[in-house]
Steps between C-alpha positions, in 0.01 A plus 500: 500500500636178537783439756717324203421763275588776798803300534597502177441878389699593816778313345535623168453858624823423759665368210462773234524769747861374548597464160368841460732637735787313360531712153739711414464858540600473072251244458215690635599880354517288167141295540361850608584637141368216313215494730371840451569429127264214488221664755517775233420237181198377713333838528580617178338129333202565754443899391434592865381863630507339866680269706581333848839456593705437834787633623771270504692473836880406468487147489195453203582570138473868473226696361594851623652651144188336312238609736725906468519400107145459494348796710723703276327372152153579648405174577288530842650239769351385806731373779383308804473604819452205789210521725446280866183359382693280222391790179666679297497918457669642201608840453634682115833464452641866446875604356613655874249288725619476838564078616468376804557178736129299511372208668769218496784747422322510128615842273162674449392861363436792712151667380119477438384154574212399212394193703534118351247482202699812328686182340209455294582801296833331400628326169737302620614356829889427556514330863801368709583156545710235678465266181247390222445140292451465157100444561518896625442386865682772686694459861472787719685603847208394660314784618173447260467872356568400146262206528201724656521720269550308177254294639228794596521611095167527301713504147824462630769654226805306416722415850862449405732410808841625497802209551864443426527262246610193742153558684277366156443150708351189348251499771441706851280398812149659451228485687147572405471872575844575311427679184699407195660795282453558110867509460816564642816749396839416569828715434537272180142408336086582552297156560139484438366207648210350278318323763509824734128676629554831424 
């Protein structure tokens, strides 16, 4: 990576952290509805028996009521679970499943770890992100788990990121090992990005 490009990601990160943290408590309770609204319009156009999800923490649009919505309706969810070595676990979402604090303060699940290529099994991928362009390159918080992962895919399924509507950018700082997204859902609309690897 590129010291500008370092430089640069570091910035808009600081930046939308902060404007993050600036909402109203009504403004988020109010993108959280229309959020889970819209997260449930993508699975029902993508007819999915299986998903990954995250677990929101307070300051990222939430995804707790669709990911409780979801596990309800049968639909089999993965969650991530953070691992030292830069991978991802994942563990089934269940209706009373115990969370805990993970690596980096993350929310994570509390059960069977199925090891990082149980992702493979999934329809759909809904990640977190710090922001996303309209060519579907995504911005992450920097850690890389999204990226390995995406990246380690044979036949990746759709990846849509999950941003407040002010975080659809005209462009972000990439560098070569980012991985862009198929689309991105806000509290508002679903983007599919045409020129996206999926």
């Amino acid at each position: 990576m590129s010291d500008t490009t370092d430089d640069a990601k570091r910035a808009l990160r600081a930046e939308l952290r902060e404007r993050r943290q600036l909402l109203s408590a009504h403004a988020v309770e109010s993108a959280a509805d229309q959020l889970h609204a819209r997260l449930d319009e993508l699975v029902a156009r993508h007819d999915v028996a299986a998903i990954s999800c995250f677990l929101s923490t307070p300051f990222e649009p939430s995804t707790r009521a669709f990911v409780e919505g979801a596990v309800a309706r049968g639909i089999r969810v993965l969650l991530p679970v953070t691992r030292a070595d830069g991978l991802l676990d994942w563990a089934v979402a269940t209706e009373d499943g115990d969370i805990s604090e993970g690596l980096f303060g993350l929310p994570e699940p509390v059960g069977e770890l199925l090891g990082p290529i149980a992702v493979g099994d999934v329809d759909l991928m809904i990640v977190p992100a710090a922001a996303v362009d309209r060519t579907g390159m995504r911005l992450g918080w920097g850690r890389g788990y999204f990226d390995k992962t995406i990246g380690s895919m044979e036949g990746c399924p759709p990846v849509y990121a999950v941003v407040y509507d002010s975080e659809v950018l005209d462009e972000v700082p990439a560098d070569l090992h980012d991985q862009p997204v198929t689309g991105a859902v806000t509290p508002t609309r679903i983007l599919d990005f045409a020129t996206a690897a999926s």
